[in-house]
The first five atom37 places (N, CA, C, CB, O) and aatype in JSON, in Angstrom:
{
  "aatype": [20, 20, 20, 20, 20, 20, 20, 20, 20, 20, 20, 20, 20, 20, 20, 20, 20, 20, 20, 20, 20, 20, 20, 20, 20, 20, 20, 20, 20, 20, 20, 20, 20, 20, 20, 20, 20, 20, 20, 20, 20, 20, 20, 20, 20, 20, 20, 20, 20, 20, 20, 20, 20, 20, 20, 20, 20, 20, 20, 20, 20, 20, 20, 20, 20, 20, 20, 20, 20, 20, 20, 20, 20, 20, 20, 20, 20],
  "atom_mask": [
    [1, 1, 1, 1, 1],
    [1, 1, 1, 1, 1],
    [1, 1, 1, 1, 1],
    [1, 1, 1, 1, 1],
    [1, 1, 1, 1, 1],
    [1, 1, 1, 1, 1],
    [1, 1, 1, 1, 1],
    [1, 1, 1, 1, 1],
    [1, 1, 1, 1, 1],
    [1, 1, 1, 1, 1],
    [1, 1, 1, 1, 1],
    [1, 1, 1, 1, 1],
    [1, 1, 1, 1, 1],
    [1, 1, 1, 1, 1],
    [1, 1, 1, 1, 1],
    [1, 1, 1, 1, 1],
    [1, 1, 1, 1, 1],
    [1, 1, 1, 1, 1],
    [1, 1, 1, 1, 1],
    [1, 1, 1, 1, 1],
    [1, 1, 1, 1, 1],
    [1, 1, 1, 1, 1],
    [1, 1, 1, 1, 1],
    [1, 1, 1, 1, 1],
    [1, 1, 1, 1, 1],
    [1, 1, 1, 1, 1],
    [1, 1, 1, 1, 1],
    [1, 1, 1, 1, 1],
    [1, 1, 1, 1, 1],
    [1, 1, 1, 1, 1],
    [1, 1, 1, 1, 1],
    [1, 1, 1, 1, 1],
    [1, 1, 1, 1, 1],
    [1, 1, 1, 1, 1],
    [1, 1, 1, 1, 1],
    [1, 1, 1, 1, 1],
    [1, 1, 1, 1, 1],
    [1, 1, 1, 1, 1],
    [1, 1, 1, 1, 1],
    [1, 1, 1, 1, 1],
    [1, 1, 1, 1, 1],
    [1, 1, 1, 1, 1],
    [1, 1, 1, 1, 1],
    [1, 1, 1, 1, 1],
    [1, 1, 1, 1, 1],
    [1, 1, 1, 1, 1],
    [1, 1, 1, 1, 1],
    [1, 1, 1, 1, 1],
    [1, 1, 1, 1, 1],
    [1, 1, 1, 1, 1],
    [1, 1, 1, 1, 1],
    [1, 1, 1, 1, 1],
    [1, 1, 1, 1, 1],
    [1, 1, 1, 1, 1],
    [1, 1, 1, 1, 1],
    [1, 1, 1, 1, 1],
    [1, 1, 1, 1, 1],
    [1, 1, 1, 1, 1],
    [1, 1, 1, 1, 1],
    [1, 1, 1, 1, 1],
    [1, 1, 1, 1, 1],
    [1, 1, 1, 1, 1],
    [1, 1, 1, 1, 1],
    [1, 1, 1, 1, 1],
    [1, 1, 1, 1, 1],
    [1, 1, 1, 1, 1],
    [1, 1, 1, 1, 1],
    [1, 1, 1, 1, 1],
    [1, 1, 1, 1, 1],
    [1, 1, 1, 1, 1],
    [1, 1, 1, 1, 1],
    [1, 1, 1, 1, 1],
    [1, 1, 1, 1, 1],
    [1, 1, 1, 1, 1],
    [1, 1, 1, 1, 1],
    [1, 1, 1, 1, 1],
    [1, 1, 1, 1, 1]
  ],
  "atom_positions": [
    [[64.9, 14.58, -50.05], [64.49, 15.02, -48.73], [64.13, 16.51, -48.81], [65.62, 14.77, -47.68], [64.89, 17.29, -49.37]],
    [[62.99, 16.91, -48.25], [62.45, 18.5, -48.76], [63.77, 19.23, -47.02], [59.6, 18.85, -48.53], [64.24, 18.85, -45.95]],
    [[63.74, 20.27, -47.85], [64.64, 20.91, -47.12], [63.86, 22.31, -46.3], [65.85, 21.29, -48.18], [63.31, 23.18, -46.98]],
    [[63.9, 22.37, -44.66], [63.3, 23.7, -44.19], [65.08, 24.95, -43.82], [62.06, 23.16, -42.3], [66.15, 24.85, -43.21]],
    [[64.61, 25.59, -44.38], [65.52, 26.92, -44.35], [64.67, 27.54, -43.07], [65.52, 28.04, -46.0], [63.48, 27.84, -43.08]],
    [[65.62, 27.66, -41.94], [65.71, 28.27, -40.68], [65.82, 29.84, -40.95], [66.94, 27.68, -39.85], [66.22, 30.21, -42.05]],
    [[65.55, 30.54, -40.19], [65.18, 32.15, -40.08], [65.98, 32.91, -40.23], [64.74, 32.64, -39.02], [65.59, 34.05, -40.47]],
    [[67.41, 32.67, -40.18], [68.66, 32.93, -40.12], [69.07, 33.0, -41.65], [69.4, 31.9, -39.24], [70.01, 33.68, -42.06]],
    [[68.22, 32.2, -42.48], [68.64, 32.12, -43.64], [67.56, 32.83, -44.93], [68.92, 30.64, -43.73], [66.33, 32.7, -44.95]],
    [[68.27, 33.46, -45.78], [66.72, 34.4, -46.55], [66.11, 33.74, -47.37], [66.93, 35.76, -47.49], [66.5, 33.25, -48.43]],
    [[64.9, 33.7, -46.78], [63.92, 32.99, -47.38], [63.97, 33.21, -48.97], [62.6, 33.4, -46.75], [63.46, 32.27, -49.57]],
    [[64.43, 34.15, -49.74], [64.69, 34.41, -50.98], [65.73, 33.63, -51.92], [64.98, 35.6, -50.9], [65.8, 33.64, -53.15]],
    [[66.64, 32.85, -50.8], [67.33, 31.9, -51.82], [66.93, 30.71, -52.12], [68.47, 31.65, -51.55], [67.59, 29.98, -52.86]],
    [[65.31, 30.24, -51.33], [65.14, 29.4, -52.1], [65.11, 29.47, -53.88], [64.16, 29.05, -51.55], [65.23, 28.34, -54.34]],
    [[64.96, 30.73, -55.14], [64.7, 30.31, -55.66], [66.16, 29.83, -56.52], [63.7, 30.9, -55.92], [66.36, 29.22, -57.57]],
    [[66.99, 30.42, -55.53], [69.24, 30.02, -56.09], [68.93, 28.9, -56.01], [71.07, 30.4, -54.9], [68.72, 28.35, -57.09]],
    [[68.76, 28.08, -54.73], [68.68, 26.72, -54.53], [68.23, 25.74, -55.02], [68.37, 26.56, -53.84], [68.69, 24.63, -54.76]],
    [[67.07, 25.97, -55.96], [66.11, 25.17, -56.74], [66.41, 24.83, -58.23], [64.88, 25.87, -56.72], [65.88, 23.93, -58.88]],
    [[67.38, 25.72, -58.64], [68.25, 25.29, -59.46], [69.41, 24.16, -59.42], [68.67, 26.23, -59.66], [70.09, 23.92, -60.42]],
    [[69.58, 23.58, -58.34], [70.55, 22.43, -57.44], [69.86, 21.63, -56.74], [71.51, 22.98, -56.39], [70.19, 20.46, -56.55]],
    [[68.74, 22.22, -56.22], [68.17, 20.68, -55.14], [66.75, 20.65, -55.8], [68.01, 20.94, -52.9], [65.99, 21.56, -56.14]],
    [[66.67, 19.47, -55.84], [65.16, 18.85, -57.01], [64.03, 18.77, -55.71], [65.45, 16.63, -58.02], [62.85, 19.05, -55.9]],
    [[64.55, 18.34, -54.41], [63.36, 18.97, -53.5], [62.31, 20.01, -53.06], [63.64, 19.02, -52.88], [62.34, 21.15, -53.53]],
    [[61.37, 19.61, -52.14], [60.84, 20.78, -51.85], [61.6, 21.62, -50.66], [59.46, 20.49, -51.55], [61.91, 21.22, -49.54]],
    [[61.77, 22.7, -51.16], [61.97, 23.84, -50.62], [61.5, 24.95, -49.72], [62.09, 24.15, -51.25], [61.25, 26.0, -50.31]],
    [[61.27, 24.95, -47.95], [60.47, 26.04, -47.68], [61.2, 26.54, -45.98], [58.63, 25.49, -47.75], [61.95, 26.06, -45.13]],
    [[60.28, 27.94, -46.24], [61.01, 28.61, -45.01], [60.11, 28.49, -43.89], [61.4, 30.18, -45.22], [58.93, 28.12, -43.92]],
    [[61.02, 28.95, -42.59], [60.01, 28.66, -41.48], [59.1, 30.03, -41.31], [60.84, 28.23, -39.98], [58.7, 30.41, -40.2]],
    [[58.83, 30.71, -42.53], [58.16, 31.92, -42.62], [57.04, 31.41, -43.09], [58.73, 33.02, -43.41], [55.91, 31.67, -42.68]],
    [[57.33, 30.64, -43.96], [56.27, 30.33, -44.48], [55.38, 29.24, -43.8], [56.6, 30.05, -45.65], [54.18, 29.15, -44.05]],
    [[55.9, 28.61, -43.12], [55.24, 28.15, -41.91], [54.66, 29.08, -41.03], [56.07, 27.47, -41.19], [53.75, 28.55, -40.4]],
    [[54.89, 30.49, -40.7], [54.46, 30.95, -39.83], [55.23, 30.5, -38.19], [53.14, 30.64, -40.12], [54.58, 30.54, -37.15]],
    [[56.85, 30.07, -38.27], [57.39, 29.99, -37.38], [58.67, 30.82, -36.9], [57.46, 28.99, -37.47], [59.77, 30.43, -36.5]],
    [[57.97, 32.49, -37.14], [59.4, 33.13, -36.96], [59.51, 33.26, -35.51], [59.64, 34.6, -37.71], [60.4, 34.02, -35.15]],
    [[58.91, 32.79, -34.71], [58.56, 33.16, -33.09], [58.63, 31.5, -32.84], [56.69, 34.15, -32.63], [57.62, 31.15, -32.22]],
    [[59.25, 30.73, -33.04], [59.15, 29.46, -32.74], [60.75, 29.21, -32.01], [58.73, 28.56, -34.15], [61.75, 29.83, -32.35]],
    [[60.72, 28.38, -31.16], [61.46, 27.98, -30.79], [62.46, 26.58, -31.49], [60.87, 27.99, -29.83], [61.99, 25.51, -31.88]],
    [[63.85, 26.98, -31.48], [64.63, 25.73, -32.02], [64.23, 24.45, -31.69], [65.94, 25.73, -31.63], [64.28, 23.57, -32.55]],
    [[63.86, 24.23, -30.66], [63.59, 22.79, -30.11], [61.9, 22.32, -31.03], [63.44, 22.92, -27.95], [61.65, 21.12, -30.95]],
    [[61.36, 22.76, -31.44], [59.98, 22.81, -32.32], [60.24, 23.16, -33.33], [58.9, 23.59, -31.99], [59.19, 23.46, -33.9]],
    [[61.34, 23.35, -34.13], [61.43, 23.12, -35.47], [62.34, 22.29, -36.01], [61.56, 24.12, -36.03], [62.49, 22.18, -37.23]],
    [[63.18, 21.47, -34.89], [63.48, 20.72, -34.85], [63.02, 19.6, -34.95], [63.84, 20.89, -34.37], [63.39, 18.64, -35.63]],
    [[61.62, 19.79, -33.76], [60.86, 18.45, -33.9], [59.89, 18.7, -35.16], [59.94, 18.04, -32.42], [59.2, 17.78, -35.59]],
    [[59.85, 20.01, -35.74], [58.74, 19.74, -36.86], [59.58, 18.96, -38.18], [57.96, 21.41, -37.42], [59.07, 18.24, -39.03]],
    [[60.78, 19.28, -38.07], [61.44, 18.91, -39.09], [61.77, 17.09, -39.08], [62.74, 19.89, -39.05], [61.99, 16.17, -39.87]],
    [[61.63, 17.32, -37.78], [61.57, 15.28, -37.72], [60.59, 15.2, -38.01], [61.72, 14.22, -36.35], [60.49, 15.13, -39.24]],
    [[59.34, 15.15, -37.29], [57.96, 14.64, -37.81], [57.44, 14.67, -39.61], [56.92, 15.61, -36.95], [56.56, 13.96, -40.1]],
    [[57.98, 15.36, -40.08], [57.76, 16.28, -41.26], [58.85, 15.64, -42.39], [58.08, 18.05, -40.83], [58.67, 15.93, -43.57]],
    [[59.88, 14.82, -42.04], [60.75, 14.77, -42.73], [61.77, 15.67, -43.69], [60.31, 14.18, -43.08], [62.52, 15.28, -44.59]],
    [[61.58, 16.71, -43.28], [62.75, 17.74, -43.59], [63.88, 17.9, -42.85], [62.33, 18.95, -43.6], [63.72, 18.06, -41.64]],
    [[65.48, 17.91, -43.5], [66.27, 18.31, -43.39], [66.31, 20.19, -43.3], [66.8, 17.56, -44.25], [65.64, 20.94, -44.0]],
    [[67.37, 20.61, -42.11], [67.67, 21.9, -41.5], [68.7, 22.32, -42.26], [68.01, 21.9, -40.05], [69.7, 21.64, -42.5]],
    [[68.35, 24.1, -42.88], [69.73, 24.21, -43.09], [69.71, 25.84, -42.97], [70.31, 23.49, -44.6], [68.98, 26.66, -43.53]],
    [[70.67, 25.99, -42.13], [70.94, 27.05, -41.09], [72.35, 27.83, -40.89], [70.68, 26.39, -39.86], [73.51, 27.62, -41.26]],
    [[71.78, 28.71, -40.24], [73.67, 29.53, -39.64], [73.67, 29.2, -38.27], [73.98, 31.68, -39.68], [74.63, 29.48, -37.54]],
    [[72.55, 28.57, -37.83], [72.46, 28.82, -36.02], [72.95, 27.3, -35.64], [70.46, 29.25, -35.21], [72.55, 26.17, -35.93]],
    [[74.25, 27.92, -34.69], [75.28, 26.43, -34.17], [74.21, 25.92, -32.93], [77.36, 26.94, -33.31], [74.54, 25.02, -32.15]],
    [[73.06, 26.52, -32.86], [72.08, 25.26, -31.76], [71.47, 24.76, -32.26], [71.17, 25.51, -30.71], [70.5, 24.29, -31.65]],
    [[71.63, 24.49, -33.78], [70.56, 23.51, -34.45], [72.12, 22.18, -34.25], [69.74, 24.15, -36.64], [71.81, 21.03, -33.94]],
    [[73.26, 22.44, -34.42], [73.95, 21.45, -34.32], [74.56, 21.13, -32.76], [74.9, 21.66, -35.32], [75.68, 20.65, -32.59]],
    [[73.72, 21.46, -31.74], [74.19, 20.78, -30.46], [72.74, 20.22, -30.1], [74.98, 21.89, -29.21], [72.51, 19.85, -28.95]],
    [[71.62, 20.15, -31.22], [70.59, 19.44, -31.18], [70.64, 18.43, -32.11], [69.56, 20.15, -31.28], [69.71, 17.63, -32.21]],
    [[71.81, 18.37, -32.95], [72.06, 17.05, -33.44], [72.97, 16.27, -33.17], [72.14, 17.03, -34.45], [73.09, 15.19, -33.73]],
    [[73.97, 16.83, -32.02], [74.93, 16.3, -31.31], [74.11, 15.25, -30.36], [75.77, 17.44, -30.57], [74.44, 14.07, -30.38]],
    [[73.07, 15.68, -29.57], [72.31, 15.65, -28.34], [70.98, 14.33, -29.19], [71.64, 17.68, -27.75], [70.37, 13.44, -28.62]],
    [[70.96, 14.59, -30.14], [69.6, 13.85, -30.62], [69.23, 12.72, -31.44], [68.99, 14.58, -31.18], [68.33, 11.88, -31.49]],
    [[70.93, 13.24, -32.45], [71.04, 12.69, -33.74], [70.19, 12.67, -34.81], [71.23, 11.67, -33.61], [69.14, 13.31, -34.88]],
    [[70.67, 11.87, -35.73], [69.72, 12.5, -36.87], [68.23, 11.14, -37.22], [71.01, 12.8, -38.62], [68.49, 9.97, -36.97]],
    [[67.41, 11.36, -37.54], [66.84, 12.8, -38.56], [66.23, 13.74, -37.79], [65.64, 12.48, -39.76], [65.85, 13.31, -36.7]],
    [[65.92, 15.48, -38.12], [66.73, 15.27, -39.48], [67.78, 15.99, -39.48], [66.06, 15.58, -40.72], [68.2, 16.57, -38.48]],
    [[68.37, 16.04, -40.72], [69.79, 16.51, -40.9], [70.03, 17.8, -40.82], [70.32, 16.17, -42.06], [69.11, 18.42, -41.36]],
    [[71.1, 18.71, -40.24], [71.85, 19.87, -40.43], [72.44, 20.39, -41.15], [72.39, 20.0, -39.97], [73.61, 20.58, -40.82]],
    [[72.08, 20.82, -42.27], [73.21, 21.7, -43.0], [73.1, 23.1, -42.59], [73.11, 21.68, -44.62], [72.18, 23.88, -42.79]],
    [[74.93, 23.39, -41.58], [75.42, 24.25, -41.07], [76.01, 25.27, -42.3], [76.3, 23.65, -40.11], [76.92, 24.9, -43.05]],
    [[75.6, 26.15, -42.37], [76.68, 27.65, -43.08], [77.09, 28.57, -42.6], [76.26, 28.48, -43.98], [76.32, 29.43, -42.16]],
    [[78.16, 28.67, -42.53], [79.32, 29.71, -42.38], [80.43, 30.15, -43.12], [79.87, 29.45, -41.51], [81.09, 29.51, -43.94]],
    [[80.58, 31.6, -42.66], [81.54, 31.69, -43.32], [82.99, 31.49, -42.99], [81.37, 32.6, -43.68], [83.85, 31.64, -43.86]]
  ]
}
């Protein structure tokens, strides 16, 4: 499942990550969605089939509210 890294997260670890996940990898920069709203990258990430993976707890009361796909991976510390 290609994975979108939310804004919150630095677009620079995709290349840590790519050493662990055999997917594609991309940010919502690179989309050109730093002015986008959660609810639209949400739905891009459904339409699109990418899994979310984020620090922002309103990507997970949009998967409370919606369910999946696609998926949340929440980080915190």
């Amino acid at each position: 499942m290609p994975l979108l890294l939310d804004g919150n997260v630095s677009r620079y670890l995709k290349s840590s990550l790519r050493a662990y996940y055999q997917g594609e990898i991309i940010s919502i920069f690179d989309l050109h969605f730093d002015e986008v709203e959660d609810a639209d990258i949400w739905k891009y990430a459904k339409e699109n089939g990418f899994d979310i993976l984020t620090k922002d707890s309103d990507f997970l009361d949009l998967a409370a509210r919606f369910g999946a796909p696609p998926k949340v991976i929440f980080l915190q510390k």
